[in-house]
Structure formats: C-alpha cells, structure tokens
Backbone atoms as SQL, in Angstrom:
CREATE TABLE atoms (id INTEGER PRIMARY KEY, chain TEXT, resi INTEGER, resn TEXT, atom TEXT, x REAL, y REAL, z REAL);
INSERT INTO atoms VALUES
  (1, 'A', 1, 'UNK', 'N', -92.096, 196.992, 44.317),
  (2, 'A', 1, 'UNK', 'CA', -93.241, 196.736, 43.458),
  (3, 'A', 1, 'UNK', 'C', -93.223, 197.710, 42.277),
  (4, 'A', 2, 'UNK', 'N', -93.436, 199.014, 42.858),
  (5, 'A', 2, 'UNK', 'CA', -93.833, 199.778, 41.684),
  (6, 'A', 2, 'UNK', 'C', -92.823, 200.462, 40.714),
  (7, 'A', 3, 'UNK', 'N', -91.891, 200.332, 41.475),
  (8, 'A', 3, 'UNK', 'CA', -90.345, 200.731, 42.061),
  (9, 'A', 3, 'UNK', 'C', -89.543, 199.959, 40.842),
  (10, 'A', 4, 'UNK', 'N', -89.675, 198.938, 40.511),
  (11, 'A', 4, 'UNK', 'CA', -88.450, 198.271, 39.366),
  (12, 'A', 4, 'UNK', 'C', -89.089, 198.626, 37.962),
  (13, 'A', 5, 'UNK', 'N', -88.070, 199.319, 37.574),
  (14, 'A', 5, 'UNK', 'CA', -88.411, 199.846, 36.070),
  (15, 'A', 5, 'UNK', 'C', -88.544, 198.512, 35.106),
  (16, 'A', 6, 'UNK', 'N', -88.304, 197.778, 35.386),
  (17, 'A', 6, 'UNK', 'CA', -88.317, 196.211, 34.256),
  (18, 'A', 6, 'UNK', 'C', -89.825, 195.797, 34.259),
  (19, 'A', 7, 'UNK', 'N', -90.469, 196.181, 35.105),
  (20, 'A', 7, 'UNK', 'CA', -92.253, 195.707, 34.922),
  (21, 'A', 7, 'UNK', 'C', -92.898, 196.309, 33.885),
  (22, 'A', 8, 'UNK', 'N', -93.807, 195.983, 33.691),
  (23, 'A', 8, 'UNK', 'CA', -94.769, 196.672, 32.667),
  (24, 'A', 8, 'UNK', 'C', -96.216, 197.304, 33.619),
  (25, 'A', 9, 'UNK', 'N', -97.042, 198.410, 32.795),
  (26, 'A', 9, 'UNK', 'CA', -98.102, 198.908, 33.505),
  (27, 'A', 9, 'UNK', 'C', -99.149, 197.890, 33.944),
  (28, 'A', 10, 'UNK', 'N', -98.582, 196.547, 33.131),
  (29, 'A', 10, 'UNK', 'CA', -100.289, 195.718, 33.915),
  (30, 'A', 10, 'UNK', 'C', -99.625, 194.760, 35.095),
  (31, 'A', 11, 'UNK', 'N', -98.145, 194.417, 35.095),
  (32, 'A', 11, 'UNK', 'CA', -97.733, 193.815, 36.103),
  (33, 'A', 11, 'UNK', 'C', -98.353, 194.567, 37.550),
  (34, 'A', 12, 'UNK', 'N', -97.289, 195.678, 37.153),
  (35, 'A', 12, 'UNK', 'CA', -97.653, 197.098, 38.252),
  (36, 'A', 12, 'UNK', 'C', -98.739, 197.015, 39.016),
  (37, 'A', 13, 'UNK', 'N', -99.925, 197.323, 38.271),
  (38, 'A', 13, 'UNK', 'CA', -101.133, 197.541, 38.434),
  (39, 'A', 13, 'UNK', 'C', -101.531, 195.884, 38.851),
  (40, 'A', 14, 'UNK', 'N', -101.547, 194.772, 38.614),
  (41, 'A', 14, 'UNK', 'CA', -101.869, 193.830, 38.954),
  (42, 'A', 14, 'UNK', 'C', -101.324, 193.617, 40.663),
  (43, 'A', 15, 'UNK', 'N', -100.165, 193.679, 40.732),
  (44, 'A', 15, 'UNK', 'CA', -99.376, 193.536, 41.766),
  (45, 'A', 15, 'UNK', 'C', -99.954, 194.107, 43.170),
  (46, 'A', 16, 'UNK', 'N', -100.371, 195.400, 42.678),
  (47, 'A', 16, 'UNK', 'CA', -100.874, 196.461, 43.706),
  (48, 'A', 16, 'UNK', 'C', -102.184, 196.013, 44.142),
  (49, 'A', 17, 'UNK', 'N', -102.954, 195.803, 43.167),
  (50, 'A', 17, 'UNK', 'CA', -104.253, 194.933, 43.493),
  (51, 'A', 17, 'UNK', 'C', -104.611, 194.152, 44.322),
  (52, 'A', 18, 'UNK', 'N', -103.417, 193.092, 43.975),
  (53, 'A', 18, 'UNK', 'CA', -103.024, 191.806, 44.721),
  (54, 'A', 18, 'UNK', 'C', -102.835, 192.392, 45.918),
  (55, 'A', 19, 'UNK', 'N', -101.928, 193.129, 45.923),
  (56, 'A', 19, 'UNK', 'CA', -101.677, 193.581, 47.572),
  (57, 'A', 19, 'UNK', 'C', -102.665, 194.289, 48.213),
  (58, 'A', 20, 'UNK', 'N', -103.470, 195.065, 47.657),
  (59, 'A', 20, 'UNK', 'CA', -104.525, 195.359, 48.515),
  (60, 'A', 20, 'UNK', 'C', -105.962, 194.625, 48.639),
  (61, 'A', 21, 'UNK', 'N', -105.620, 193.314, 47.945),
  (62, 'A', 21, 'UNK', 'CA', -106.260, 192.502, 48.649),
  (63, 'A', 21, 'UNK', 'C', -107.790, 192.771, 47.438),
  (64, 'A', 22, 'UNK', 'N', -108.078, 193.167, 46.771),
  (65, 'A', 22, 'UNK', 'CA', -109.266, 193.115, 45.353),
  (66, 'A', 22, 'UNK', 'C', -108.940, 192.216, 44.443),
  (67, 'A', 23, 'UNK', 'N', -110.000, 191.759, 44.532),
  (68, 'A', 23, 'UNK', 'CA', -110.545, 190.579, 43.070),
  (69, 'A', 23, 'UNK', 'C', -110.255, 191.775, 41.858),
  (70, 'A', 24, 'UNK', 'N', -109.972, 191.229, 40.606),
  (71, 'A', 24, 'UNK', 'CA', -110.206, 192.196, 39.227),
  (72, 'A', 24, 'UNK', 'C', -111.398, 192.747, 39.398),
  (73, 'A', 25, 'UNK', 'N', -112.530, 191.335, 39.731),
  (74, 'A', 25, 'UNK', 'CA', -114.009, 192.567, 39.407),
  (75, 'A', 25, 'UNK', 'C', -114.506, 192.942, 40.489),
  (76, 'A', 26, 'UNK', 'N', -113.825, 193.107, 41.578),
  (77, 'A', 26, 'UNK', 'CA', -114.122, 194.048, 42.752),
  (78, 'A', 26, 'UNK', 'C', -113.712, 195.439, 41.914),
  (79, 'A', 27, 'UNK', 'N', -112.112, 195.386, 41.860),
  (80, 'A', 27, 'UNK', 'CA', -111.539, 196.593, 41.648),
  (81, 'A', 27, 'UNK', 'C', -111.673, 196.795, 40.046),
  (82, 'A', 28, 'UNK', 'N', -112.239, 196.314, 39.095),
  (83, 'A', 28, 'UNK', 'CA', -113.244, 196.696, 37.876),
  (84, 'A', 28, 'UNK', 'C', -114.251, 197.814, 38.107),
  (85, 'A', 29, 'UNK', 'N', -114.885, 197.007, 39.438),
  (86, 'A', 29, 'UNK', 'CA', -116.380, 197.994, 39.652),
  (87, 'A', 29, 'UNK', 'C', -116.037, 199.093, 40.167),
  (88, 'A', 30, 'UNK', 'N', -114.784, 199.108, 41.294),
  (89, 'A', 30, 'UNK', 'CA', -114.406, 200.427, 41.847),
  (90, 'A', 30, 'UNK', 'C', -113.892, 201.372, 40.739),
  (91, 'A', 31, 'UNK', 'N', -113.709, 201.073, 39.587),
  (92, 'A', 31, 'UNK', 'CA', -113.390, 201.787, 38.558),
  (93, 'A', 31, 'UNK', 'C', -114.583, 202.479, 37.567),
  (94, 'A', 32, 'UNK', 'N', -115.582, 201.565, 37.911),
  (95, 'A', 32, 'UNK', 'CA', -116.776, 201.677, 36.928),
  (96, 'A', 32, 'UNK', 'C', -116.276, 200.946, 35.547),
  (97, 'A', 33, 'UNK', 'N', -115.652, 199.842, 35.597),
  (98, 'A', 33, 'UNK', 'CA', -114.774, 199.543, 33.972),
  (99, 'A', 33, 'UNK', 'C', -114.999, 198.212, 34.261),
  (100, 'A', 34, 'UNK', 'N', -115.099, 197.462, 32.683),
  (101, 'A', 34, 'UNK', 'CA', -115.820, 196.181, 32.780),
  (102, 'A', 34, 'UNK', 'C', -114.463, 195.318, 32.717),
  (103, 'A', 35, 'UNK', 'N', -115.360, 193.926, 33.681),
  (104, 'A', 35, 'UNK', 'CA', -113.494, 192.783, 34.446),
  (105, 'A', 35, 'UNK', 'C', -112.878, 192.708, 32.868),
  (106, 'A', 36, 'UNK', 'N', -113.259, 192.683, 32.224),
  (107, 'A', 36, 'UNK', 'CA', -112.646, 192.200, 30.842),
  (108, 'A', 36, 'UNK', 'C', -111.539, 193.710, 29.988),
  (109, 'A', 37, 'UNK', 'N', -111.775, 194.506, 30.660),
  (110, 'A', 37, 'UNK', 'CA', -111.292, 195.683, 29.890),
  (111, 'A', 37, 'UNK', 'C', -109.964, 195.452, 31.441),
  (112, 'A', 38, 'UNK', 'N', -109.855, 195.471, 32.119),
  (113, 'A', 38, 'UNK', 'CA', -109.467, 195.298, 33.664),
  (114, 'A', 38, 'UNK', 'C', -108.473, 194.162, 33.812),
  (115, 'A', 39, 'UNK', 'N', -108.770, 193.379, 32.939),
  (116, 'A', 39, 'UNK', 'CA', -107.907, 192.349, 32.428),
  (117, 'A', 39, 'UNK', 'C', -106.910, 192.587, 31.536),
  (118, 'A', 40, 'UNK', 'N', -107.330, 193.235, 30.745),
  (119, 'A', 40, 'UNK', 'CA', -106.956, 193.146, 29.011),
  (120, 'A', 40, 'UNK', 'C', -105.216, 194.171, 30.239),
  (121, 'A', 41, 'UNK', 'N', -105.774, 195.257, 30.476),
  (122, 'A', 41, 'UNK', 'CA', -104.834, 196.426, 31.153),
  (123, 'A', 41, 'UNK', 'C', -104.072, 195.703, 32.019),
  (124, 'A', 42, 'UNK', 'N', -104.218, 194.734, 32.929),
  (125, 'A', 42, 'UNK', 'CA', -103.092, 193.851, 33.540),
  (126, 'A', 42, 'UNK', 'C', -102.554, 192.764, 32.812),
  (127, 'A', 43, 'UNK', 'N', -102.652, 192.602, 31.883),
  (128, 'A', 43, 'UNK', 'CA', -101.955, 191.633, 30.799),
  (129, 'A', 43, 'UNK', 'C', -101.470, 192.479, 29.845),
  (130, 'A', 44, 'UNK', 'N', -101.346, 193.527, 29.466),
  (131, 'A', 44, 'UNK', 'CA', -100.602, 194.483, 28.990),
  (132, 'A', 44, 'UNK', 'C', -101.117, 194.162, 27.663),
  (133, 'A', 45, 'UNK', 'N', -102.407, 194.164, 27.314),
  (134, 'A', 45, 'UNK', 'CA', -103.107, 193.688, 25.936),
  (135, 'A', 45, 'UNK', 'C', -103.920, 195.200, 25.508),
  (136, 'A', 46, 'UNK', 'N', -104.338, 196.774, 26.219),
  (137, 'A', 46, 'UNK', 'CA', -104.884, 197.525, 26.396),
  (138, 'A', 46, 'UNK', 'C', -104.350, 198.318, 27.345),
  (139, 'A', 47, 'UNK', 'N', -104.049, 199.817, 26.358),
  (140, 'A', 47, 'UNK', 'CA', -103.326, 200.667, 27.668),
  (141, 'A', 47, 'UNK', 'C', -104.764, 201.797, 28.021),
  (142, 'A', 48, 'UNK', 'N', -104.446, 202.051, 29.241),
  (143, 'A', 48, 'UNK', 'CA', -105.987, 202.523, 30.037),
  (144, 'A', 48, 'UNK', 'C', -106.025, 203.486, 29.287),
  (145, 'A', 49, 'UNK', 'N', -107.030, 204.852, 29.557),
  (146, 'A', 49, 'UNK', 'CA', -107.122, 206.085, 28.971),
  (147, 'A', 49, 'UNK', 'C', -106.862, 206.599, 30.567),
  (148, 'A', 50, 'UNK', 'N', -106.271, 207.969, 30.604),
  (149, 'A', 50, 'UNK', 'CA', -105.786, 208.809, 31.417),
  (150, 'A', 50, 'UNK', 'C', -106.685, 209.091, 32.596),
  (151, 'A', 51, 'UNK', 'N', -108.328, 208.897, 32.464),
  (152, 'A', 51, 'UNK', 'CA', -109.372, 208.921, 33.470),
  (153, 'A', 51, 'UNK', 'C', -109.023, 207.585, 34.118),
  (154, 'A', 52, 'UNK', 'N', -108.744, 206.479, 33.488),
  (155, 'A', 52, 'UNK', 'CA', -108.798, 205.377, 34.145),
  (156, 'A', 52, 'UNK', 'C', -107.543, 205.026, 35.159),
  (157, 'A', 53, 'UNK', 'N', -106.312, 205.594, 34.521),
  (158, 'A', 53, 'UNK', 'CA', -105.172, 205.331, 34.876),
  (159, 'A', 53, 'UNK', 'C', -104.921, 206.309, 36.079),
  (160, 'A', 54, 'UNK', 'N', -105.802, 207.219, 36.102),
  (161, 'A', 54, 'UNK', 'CA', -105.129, 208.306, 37.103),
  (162, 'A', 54, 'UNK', 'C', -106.432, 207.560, 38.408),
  (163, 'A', 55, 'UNK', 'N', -107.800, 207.092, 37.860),
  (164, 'A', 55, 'UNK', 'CA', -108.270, 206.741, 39.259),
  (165, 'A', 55, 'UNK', 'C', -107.802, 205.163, 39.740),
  (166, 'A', 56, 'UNK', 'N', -107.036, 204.536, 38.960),
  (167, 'A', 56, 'UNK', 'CA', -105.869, 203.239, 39.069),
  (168, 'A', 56, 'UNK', 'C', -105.028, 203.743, 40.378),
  (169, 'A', 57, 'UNK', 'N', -104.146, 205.054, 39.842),
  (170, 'A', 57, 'UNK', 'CA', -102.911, 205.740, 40.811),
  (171, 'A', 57, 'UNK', 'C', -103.781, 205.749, 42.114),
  (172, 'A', 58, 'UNK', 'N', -104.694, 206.436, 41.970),
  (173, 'A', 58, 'UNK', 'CA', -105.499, 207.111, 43.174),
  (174, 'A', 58, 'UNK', 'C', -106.287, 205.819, 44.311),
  (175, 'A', 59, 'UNK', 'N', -106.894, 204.794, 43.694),
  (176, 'A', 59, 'UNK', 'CA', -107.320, 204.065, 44.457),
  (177, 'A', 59, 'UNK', 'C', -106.011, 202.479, 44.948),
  (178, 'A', 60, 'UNK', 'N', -104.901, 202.532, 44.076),
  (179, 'A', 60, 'UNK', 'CA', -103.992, 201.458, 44.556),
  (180, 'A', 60, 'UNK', 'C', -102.890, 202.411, 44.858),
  (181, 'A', 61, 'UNK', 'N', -102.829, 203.844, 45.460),
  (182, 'A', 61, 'UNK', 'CA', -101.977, 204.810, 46.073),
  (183, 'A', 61, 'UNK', 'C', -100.372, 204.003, 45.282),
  (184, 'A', 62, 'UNK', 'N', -100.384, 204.490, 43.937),
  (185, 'A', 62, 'UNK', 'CA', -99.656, 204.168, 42.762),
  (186, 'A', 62, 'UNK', 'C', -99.147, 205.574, 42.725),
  (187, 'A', 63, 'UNK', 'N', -97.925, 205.856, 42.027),
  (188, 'A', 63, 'UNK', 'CA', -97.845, 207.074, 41.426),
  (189, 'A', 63, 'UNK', 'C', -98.094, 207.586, 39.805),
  (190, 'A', 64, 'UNK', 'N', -98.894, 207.944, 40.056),
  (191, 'A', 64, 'UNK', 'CA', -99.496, 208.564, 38.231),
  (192, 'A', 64, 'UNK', 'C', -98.783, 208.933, 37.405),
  (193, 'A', 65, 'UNK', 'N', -97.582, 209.665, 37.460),
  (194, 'A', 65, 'UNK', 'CA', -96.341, 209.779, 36.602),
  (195, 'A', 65, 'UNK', 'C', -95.445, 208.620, 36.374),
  (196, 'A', 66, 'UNK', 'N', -95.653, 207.743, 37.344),
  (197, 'A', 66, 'UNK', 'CA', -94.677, 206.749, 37.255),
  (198, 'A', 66, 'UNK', 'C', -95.738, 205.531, 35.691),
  (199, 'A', 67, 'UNK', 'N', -96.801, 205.396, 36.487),
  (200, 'A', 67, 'UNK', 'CA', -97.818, 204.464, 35.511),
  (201, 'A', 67, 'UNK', 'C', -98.097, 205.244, 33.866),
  (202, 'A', 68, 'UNK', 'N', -98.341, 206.847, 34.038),
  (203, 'A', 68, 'UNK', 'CA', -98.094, 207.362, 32.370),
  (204, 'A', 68, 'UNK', 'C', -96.903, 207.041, 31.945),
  (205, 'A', 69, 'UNK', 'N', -95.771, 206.767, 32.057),
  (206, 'A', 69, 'UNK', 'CA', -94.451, 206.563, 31.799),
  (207, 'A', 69, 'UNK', 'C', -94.251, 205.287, 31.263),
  (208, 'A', 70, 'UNK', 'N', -94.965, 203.971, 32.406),
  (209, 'A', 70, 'UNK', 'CA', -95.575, 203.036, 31.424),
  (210, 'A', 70, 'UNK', 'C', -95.872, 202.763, 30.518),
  (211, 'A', 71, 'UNK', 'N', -96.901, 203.861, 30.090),
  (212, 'A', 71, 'UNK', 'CA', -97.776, 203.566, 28.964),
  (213, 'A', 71, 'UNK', 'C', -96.759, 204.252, 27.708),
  (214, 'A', 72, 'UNK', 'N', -95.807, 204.530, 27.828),
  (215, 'A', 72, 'UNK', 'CA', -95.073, 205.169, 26.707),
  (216, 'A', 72, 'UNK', 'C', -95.749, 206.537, 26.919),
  (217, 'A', 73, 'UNK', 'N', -96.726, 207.067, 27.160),
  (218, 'A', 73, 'UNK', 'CA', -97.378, 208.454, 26.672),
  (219, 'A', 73, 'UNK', 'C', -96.827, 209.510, 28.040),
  (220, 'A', 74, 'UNK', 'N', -97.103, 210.572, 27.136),
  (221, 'A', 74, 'UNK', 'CA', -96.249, 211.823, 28.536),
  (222, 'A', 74, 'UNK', 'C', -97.355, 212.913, 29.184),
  (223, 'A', 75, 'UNK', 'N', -98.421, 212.383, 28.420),
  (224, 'A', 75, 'UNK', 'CA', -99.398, 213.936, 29.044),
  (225, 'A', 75, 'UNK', 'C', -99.949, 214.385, 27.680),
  (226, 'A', 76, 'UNK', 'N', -101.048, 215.197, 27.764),
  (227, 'A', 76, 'UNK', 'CA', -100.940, 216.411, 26.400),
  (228, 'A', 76, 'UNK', 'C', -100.507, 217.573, 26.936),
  (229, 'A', 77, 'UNK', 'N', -100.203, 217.516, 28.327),
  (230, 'A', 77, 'UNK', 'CA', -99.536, 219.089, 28.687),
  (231, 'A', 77, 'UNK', 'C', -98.053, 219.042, 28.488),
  (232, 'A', 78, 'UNK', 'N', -97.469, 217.956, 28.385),
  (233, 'A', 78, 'UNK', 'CA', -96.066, 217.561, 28.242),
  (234, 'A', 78, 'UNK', 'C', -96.174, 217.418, 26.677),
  (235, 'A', 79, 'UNK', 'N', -96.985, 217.244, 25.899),
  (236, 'A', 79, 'UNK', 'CA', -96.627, 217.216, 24.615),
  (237, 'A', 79, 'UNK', 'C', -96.990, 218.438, 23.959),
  (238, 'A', 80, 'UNK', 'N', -97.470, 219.354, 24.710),
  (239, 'A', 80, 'UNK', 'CA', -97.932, 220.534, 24.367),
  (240, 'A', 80, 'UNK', 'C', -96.204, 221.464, 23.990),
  (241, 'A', 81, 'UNK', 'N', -95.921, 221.031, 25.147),
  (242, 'A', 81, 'UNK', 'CA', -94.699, 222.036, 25.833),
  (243, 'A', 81, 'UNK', 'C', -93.588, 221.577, 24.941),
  (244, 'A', 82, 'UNK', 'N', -93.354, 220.136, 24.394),
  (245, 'A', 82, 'UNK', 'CA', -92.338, 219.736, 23.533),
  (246, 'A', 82, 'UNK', 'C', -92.554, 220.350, 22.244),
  (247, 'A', 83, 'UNK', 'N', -93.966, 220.503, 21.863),
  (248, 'A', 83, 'UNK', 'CA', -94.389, 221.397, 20.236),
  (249, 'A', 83, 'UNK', 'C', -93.550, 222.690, 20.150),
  (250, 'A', 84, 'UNK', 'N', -93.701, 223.803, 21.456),
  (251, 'A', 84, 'UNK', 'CA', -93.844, 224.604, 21.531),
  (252, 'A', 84, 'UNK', 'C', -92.019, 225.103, 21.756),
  (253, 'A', 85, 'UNK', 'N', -91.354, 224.233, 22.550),
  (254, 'A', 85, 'UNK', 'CA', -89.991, 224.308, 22.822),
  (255, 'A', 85, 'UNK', 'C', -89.062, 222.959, 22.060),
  (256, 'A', 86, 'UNK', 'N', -89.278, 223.059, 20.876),
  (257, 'A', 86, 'UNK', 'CA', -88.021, 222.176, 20.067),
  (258, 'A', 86, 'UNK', 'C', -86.863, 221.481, 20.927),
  (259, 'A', 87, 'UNK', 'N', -86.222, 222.188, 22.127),
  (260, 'A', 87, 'UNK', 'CA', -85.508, 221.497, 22.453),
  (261, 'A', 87, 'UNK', 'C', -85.383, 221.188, 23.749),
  (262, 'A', 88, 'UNK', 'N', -86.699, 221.023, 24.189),
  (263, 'A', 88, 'UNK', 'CA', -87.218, 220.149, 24.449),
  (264, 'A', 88, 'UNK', 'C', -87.216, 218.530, 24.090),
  (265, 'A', 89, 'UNK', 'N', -87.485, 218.588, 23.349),
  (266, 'A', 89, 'UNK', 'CA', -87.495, 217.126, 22.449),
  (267, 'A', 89, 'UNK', 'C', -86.451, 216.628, 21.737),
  (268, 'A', 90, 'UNK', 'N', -85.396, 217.711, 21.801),
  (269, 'A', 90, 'UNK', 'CA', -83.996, 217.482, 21.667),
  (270, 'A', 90, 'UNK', 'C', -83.560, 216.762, 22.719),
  (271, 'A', 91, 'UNK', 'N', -83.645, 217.522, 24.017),
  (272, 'A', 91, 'UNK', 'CA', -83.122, 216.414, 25.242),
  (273, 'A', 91, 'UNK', 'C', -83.485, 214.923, 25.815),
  (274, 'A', 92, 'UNK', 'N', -85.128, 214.962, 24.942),
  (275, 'A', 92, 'UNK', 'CA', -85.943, 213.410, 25.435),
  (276, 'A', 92, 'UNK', 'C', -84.793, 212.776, 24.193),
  (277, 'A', 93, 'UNK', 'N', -84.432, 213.113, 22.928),
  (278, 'A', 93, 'UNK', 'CA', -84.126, 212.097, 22.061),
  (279, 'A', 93, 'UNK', 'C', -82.216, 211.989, 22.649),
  (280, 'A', 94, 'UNK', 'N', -81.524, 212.966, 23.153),
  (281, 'A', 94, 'UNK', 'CA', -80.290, 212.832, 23.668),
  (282, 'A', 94, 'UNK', 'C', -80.384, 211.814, 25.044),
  (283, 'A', 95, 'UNK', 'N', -81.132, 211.954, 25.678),
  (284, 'A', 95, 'UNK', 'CA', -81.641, 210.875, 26.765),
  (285, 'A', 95, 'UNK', 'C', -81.222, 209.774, 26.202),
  (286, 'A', 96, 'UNK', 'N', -82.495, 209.813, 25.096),
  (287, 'A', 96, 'UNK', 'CA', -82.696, 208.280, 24.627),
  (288, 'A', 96, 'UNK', 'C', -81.451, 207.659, 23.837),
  (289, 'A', 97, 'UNK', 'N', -80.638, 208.762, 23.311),
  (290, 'A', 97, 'UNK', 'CA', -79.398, 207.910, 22.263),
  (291, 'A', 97, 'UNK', 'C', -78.259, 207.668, 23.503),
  (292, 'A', 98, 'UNK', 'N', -78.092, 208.495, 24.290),
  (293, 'A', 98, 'UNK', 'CA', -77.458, 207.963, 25.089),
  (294, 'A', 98, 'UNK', 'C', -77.647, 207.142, 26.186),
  (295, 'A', 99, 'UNK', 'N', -78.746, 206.212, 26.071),
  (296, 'A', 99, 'UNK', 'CA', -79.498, 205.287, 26.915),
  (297, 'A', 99, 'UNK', 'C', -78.752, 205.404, 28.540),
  (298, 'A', 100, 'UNK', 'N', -79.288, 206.559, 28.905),
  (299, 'A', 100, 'UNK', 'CA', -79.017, 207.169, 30.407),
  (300, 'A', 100, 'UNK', 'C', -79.784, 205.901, 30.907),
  (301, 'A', 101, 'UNK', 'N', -79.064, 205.448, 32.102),
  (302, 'A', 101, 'UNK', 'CA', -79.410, 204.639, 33.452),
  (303, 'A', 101, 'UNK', 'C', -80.618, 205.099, 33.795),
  (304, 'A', 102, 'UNK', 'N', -81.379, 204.616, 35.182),
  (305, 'A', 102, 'UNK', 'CA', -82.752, 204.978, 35.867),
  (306, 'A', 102, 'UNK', 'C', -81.757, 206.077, 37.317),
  (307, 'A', 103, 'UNK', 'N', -80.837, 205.170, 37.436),
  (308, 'A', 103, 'UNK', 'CA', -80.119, 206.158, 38.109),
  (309, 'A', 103, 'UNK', 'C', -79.836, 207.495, 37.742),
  (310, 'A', 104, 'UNK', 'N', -79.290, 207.637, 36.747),
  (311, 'A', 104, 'UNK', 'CA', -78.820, 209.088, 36.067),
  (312, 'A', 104, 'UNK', 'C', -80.112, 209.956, 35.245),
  (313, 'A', 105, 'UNK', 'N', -80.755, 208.801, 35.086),
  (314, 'A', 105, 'UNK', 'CA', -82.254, 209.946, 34.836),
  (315, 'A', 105, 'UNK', 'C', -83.005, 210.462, 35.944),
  (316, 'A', 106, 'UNK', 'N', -83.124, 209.518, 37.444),
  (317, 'A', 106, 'UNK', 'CA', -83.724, 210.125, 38.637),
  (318, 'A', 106, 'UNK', 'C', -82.698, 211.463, 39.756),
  (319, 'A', 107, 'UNK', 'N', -81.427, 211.234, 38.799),
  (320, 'A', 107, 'UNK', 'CA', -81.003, 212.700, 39.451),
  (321, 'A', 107, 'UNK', 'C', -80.803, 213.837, 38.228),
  (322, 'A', 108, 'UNK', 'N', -81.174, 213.971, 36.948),
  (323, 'A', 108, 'UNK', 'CA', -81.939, 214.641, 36.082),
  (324, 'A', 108, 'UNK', 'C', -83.074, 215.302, 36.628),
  (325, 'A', 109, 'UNK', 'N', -84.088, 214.108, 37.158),
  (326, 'A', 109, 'UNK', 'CA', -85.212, 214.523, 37.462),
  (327, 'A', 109, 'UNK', 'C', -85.321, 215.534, 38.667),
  (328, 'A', 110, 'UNK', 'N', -83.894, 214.772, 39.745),
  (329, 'A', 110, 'UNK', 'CA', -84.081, 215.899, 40.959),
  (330, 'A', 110, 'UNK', 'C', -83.719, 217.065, 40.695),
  (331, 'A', 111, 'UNK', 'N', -83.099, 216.775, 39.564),
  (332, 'A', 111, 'UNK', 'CA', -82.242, 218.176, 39.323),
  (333, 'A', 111, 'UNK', 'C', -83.328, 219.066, 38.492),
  (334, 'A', 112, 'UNK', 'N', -83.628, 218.975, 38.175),
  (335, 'A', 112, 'UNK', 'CA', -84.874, 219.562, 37.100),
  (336, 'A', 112, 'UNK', 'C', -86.288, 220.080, 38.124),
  (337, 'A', 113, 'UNK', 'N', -86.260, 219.057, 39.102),
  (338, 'A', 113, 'UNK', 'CA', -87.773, 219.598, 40.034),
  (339, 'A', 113, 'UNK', 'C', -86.712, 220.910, 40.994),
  (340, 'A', 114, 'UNK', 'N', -85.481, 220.939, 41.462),
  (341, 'A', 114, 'UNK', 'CA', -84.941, 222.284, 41.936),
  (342, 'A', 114, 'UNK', 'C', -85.152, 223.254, 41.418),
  (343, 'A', 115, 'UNK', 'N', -84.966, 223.268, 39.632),
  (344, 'A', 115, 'UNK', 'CA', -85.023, 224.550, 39.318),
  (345, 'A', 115, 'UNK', 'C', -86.561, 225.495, 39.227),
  (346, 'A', 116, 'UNK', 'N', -86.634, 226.700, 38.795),
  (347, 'A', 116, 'UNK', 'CA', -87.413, 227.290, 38.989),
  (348, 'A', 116, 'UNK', 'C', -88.114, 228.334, 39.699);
C-alpha cells in the first residue's frame, strides 16, 4: 500500500482509509477537517498542511516521513539545515541528477540513520 513509490499522497491516504474501514466524512470529522477539503487531499487536488498530515500518519498508522515526501516538501527543520549546510543541498540535487533508484536511496538512508 504505502510501500510503492508510484502512488501519490491522496491514493496513499485514500487506500488506508479504505482499509480501515472510514467513510471520508467519518475520517473528515476524526480530523476536525471538512469532507470536501478530505476529498480535494485524496484526489491529489490539495496538499494537507503538516497538522493535518501528521494526524493522517497517526490515525491511518501511515508513516509521516514517508507521506511529507509525498507532498514534495521536507520539513522546515530539514530546510532549515539545507540553508545552513550548502552541501547539503548539493547531495539532494546529485541524488536527483543521478536519478538514484528507491533501492539505492533506502540504503543511503540506512546508511545515513547509522551514522552519528
């Protein structure tokens, strides 16, 4: 489900829904967010704001890094840290020219959560 990088954040999020068994405006209200905004975000017409998306992760036990990643956006603590370290943002754009696999970016990633 959440798992194939070829989806988009409202498939995702739709999918999970589905599987746990909520109407949109069940799981609208569990959000406090109106069916129509709830919609717009599973049709990929409206990307959530970070309150919404992180209680999305939290109530369809989603992963929150995986769904910001979605949305194109990285954090403001991740964009903080790219301002601040230039190359930083050297390696997101070497990533990107060398259009690394999901494979070769998730052992980047393991490799990167070791250090420290």
């Amino acid at each position: 489900m959440a798992n194939d990088p070829e989806k988009t954040l409202g498939e995702v999020i739709r999918e999970a829904r589905i599987h746990a068994k909520l109407s949109l405006r069940e799981f609208a209200k569990k959000l406090e967010i109106t069916p129509s905004y709830q919609s717009d975000i599973e049709n990929d017409r409206r990307i959530p704001s970070d309150e919404v998306l992180r209680a999305t992760a939290t109530s369809l036990k989603l992963d929150f890094d995986d769904l910001m990643a979605r949305t194109g956006r990285v954090g403001e603590k991740a964009e903080r840290y790219v301002r601040r370290r230039p190359t930083a943002g050297a390696l997101l754009r070497t990533i990107s020219d060398k259009n690394l696999s999901e494979e070769q970016l998730k052992k980047l990633l393991r490799d990167a959560e070791k250090m420290k």
